[in-house]
C-alpha positions as CSV (number, residue, x, y, z in Angstrom):
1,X,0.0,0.0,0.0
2,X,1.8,3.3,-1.0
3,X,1.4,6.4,1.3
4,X,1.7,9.8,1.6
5,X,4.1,10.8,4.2
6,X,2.1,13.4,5.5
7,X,-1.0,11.5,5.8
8,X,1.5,8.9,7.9
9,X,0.2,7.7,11.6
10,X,4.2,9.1,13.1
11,X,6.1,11.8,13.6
12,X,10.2,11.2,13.4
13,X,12.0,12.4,16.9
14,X,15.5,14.5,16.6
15,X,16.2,12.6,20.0
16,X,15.7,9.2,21.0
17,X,14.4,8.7,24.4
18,X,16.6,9.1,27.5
19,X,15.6,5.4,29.3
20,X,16.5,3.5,26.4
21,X,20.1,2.0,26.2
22,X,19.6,-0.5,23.6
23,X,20.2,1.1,19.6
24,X,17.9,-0.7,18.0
25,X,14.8,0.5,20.2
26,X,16.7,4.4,20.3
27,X,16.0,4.5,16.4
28,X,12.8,2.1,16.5
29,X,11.2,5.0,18.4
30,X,12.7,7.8,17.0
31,X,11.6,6.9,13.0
32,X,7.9,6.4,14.6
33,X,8.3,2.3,14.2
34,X,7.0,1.3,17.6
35,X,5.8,3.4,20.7
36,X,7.1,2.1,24.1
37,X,4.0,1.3,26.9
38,X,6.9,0.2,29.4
39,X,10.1,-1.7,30.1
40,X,9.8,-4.6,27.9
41,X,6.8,-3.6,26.2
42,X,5.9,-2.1,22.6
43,X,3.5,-1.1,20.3
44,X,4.0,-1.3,17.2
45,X,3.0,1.7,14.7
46,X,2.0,1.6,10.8
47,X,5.4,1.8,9.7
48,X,6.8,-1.1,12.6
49,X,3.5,-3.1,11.8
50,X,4.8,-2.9,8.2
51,X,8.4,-4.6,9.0
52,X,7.2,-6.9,11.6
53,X,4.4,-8.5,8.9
54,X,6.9,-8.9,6.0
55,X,9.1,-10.9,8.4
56,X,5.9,-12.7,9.3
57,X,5.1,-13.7,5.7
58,X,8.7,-14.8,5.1
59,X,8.6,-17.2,8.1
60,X,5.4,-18.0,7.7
61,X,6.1,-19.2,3.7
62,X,9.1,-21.1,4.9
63,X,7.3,-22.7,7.8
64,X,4.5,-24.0,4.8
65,X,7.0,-25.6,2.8
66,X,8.2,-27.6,5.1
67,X,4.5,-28.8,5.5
68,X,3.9,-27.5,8.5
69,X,0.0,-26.3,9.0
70,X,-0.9,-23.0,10.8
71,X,-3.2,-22.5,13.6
72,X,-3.6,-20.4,16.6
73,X,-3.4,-21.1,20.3
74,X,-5.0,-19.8,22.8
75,X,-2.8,-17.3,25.1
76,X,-4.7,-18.6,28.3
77,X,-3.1,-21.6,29.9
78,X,-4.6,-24.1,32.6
79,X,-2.7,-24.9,35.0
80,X,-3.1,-28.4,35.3
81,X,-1.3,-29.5,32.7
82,X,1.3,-27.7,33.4
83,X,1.3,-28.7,36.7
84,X,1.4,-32.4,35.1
85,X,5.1,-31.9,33.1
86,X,6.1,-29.2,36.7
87,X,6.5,-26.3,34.7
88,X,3.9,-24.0,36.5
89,X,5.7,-23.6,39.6
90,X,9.1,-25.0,40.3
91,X,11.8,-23.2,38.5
92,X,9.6,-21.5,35.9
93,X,7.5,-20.2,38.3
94,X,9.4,-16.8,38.2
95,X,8.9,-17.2,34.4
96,X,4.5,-16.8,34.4
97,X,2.4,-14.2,34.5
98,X,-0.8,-15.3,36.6
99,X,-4.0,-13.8,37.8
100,X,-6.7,-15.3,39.5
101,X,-10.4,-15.6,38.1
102,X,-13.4,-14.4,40.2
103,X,-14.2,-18.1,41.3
104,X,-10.8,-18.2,42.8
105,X,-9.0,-20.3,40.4
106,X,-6.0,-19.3,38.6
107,X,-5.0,-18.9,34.9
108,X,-1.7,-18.1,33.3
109,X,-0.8,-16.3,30.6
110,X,1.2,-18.6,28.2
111,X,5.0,-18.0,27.6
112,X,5.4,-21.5,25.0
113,X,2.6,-23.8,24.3
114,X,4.2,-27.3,24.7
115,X,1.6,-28.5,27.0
116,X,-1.4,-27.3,25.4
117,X,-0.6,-28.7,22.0
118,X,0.1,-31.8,23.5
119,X,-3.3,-31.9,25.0
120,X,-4.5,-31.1,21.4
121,X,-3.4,-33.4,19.7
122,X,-4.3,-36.2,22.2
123,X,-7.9,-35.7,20.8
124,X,-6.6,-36.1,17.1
125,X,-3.8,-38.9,17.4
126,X,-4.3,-42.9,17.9
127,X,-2.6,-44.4,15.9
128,X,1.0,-44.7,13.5
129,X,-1.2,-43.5,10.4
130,X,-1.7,-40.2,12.4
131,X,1.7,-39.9,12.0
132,X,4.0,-37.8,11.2
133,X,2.9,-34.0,11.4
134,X,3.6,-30.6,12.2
135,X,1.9,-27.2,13.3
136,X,2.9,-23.7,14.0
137,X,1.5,-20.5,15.2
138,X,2.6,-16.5,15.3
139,X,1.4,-15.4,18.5
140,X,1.8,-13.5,21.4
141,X,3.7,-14.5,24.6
142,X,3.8,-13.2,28.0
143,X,7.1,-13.7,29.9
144,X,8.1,-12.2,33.3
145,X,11.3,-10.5,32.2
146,X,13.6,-9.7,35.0
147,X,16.0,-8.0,32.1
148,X,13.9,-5.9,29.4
149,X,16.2,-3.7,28.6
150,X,17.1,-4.3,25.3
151,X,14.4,-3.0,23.2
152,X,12.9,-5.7,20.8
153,X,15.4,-8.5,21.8
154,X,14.4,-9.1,25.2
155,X,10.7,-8.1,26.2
156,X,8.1,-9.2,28.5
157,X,5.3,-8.9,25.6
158,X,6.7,-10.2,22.5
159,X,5.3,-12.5,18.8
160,X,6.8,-15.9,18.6
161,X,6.6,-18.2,15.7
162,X,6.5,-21.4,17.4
163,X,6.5,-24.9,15.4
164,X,5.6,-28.6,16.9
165,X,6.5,-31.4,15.5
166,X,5.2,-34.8,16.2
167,X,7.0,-38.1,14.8
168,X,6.4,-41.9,15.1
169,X,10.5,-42.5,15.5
170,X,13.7,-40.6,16.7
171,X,14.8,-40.8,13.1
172,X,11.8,-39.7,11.8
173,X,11.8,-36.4,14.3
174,X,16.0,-35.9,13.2
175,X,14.9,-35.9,9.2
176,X,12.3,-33.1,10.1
177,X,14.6,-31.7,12.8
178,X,17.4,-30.9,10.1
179,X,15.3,-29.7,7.3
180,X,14.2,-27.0,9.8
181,X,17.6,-26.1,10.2
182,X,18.0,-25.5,6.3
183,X,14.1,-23.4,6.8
184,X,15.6,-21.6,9.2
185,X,19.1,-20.4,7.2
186,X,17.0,-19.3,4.9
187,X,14.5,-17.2,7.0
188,X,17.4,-15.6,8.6
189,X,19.0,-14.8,4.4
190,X,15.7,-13.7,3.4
191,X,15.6,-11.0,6.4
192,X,19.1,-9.7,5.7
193,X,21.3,-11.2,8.9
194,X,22.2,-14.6,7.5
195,X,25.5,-13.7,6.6
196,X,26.9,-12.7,10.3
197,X,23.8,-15.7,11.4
198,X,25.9,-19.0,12.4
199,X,24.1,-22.6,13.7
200,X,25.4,-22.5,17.2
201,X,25.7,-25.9,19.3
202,X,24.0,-25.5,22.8
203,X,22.9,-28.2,25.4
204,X,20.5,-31.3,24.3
205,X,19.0,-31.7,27.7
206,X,17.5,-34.9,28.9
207,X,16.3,-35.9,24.9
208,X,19.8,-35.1,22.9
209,X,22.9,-34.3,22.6
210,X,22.2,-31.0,21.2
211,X,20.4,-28.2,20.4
212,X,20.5,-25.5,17.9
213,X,20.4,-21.8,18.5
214,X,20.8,-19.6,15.8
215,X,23.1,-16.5,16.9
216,X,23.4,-13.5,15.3
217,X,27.0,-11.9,15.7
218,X,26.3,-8.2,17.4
219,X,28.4,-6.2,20.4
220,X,25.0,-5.7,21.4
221,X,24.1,-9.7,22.3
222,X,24.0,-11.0,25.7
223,X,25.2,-14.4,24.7
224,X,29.0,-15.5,24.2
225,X,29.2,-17.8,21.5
226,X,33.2,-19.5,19.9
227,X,32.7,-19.0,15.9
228,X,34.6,-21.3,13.6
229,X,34.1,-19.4,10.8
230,X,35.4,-21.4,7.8
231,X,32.9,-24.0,9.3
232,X,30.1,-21.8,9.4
233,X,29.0,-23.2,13.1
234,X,29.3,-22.2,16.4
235,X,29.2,-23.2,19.9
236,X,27.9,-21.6,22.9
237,X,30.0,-21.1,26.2
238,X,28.1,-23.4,28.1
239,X,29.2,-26.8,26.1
240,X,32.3,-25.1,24.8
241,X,34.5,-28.1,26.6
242,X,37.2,-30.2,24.7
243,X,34.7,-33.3,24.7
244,X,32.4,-31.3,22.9
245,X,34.6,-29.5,20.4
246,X,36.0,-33.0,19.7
247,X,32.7,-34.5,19.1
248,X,32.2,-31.9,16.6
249,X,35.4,-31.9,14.6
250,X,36.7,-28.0,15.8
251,X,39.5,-27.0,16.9
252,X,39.9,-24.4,20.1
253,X,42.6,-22.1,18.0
254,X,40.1,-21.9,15.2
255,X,37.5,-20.5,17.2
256,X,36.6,-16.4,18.2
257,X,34.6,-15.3,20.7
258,X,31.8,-13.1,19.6
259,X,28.7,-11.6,21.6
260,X,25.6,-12.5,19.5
261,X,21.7,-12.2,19.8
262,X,20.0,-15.7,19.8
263,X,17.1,-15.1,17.0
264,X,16.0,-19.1,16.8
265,X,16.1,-22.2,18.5
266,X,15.6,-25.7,18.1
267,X,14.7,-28.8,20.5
268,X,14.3,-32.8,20.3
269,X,11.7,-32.9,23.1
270,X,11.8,-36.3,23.0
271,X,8.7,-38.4,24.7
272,X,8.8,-35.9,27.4
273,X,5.8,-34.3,27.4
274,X,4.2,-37.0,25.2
275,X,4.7,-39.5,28.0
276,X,4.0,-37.2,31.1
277,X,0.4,-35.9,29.0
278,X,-0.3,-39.1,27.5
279,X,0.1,-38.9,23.1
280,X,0.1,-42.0,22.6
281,X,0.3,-43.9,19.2
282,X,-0.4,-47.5,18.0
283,X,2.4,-49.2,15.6
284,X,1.7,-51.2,13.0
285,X,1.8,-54.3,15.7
286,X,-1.0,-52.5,17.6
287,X,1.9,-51.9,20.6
288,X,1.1,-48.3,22.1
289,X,3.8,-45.6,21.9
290,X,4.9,-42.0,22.9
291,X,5.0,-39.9,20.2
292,X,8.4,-37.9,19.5
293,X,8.4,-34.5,19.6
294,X,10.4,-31.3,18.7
295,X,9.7,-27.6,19.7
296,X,11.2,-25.0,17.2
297,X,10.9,-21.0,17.9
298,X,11.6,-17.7,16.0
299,X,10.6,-14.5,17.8
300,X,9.6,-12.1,14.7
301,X,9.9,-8.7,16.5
302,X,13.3,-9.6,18.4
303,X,14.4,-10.4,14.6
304,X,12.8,-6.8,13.6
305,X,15.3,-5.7,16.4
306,X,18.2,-7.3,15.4
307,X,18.3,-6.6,12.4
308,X,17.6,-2.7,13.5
309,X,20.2,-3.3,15.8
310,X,22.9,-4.7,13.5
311,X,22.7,-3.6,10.5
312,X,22.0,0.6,11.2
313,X,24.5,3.0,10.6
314,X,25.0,6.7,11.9
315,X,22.2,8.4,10.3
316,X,19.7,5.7,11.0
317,X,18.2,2.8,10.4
318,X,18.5,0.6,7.0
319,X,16.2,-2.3,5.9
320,X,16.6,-4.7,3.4
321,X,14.5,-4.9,0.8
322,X,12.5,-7.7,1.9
323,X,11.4,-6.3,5.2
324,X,11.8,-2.5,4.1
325,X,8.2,-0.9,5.0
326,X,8.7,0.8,1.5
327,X,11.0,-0.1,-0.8
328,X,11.3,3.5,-2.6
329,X,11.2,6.5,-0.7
330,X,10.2,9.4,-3.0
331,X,11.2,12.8,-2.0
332,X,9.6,16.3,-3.7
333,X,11.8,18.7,-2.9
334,X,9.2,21.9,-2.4
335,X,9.6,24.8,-4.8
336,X,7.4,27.7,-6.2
337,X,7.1,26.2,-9.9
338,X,4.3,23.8,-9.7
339,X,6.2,21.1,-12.1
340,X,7.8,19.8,-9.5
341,X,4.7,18.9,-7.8
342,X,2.9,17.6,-11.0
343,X,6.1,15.6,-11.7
344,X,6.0,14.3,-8.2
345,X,2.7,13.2,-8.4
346,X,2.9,11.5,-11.4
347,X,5.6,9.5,-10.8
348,X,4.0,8.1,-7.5
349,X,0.7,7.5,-9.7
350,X,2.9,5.3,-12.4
351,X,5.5,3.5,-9.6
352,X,1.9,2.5,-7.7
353,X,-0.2,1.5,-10.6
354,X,2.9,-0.6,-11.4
355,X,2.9,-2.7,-8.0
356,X,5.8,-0.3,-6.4
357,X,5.7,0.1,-2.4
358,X,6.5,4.0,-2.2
359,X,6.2,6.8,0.8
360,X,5.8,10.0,-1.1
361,X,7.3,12.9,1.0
362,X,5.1,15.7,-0.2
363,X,5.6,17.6,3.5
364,X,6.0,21.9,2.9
365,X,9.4,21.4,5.2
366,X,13.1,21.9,3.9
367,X,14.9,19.5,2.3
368,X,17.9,18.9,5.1
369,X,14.5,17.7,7.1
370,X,13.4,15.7,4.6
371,X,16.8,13.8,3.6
372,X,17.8,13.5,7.6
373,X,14.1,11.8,8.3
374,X,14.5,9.7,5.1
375,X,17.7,8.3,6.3
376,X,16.4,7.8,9.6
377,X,13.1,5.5,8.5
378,X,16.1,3.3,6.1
379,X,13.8,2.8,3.2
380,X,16.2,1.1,0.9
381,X,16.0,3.6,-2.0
382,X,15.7,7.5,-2.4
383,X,14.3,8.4,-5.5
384,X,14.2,12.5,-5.1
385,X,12.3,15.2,-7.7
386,X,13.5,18.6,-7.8
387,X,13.7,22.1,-10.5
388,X,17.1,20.3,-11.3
389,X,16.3,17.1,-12.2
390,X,13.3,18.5,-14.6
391,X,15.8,20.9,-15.8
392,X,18.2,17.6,-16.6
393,X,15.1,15.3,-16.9
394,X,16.7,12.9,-15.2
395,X,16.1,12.0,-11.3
396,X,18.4,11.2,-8.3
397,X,18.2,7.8,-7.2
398,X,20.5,7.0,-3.7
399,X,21.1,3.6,-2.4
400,X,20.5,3.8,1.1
401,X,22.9,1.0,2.2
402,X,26.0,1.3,-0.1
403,X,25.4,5.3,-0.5
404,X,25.5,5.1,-4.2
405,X,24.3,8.2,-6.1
406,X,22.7,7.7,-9.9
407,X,21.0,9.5,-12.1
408,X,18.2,7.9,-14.1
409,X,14.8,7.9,-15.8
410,X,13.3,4.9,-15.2
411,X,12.8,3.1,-12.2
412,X,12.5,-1.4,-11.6
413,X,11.2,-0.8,-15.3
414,X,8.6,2.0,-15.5
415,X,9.4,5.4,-17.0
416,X,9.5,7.7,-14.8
């Protein structure tokens, strides 16, 4: 949907705000992408709902060719099934958010949904023909934060994209398991990060040997990951021990320590919740099994935030294409002969009709205003009209992220 920019639901900020530490929120706020309600929570304007849908549709595409089926989840929890795997109070009790309900029960406020699909698909599973399958969701979780202080990557109110998977066999949960990984590098390319993104090697738990994060390399990140990067792989500090860097072929000289943000993560669950919950299958001999599970999350805004975070520069913010809110950012720069204007216009009508996502800055303010708030907002390309360029007939098209100047007179194909 194209837009005028003075028609836009934002107003760009000089300043960022003083309680904010983290860059990626600092610019977030200041280009009129998301509002702040408190520490750890957001809103997210026209221009942030923009971003944080694109990044959607990409995981969401990737997540249906791997077969997966979408659904949604209640954000309600009962509590007796998580009392059942020990996960309401015990160590994650810090984790909920709870209230109680007028009849004096209690409800929770649901920060993963292991349990309740488990419960689901008790109703839906019997037997080995059932068998295999996965769903996902993109929905809101509720997490008791003790550290939201980092803008989008750590908040108490925050979008997950959370994928189940449900297998007959171990093998048949690692085939699934490692085509996710493959989803997942290319979620990560599509968004723009997948280039400083590396598969990092973190604890298995009970089920495995390992699991999968997928670090992002930023000074910002609160993890400490050692990057082998001829390999391409990683291994967080926790399991970085010679047993393990054996196990995986790499060698301790080879590897750099680099703070990262975690944007993904991947778990073999196992039978654990399957057994404790009862998802149970019948083989092919009629004998009754647990089904094998695997839990697989991407957090969509703390991936809006990372890549805010890492790939801004000095002026502001800068999008990739694919996530970009706009892809062409056209600039009139104001002037007394009305051509510029008409020029304007017509050019927004043609690059629209022709499919073309562009904000039209048609604001009565200067032009220093209008280049600084255009680098601010990161659109990736700054297509500007002006008495010069209808004096030259041709028109000024920057590259936001290289800074490349051209002169031109047509744009992706149309005449302009």
């Amino acid at each position: 949907m194209p837009m005028k920019q003075s028609q836009l639901f934002t107003k760009t900020r000089r300043e960022g705000p003083k309680d904010e530490v983290a860059k990626n929120a600092e610019l977030l706020i200041r280009g009129g992408f998301v509002h702040k309600e408190l520490a750890g929570v957001y809103s997210y304007l026209p221009l942030g709902l923009r971003v944080l849908n694109k990044i959607n549709d990409i995981i969401r595409e990737e997540m249906n060719v791997l077969g997966a089926q979408e659904l949604y989840l209640s954000a309600f929890q009962n509590p007796e099934i998580w009392r059942a795997t020990g996960r309401w109070d015990g160590d994650s009790r810090e984790v909920w958010f709870k209230t109680e309900l007028v009849g004096g029960s209690e409800i929770g406020l649901g920060w993963t949904h292991e349990e309740a699909i488990t419960a689901i698909a008790r109703n839906y599973v019997s037997s080995y023909r059932d068998l295999p399958f996965s769903v996902y969701q993109i929905q809101t979780k509720f997490r008791n934060e003790a550290r939201a202080k980092s803008g989008l990557l750590r908040g108490r109110e925050f979008l997950m994209k959370d994928l189940y998977s449900f297998a007959r066999t171990p093998e048949e949960l690692d085939d699934f398991y490692e085509r996710v990984i493959i989803a997942y590098e290319k979620i990560f390319t599509r968004v723009g990060v997948g280039d400083r993104t590396y598969r990092t090697f973190a604890s298995g738990g009970a089920f495995s040997k390992y699991s999968h994060e997928f670090q992002t390399l930023c000074e910002a990140g609160e993890d400490t990951i050692y990057v082998d990067e001829e390999k391409k792989i990683a291994v967080n500090l926790e399991v970085c021990t010679p047993e393990v860097l054996a196990d995986l072929g790499l060698k301790k000289e080879k590897l750099m320590p680099r703070k990262a943000i975690e944007v993904g993560n991947i778990f073999k669950l196992g039978t654990r919740f399957s057994e404790t919950l009862g998802l149970k299958y019948r083989d092919e001999t009629g004998v009754e099994k647990p089904v094998v599970m695997g839990s697989y999350g991407i957090g969509p805004g703390r991936l809006m935030g990372t890549a805010a975070e890492t790939l801004a520069d000095d002026q502001g913010l800068v999008w990739p294409k694919a996530i970009a809110p706009f892809t062409l950012h056209l600039i009139e720069l104001k002037s007394k002969n009305k051509a510029v204007e008409q020029k304007a216009a017509e050019i927004y009508h043609r690059l629209t009709t022709a499919g073309e996502e562009v904000l039209w800055d048609e604001r009565e303010v200067s032009a220093g205003e209008k280049f600084a708030d255009s680098d601010l907002l990161g659109i990736p390309e700054r297509l500007v009209v002006s008495e010069k360029t209808l004096e030259t007939g041709q028109f000024e098209l920057k590259n936001r992220q290289s800074g490349a100047v051209t002169m031109t007179t047509n744009y992706a194909g149309t005449i302009l």
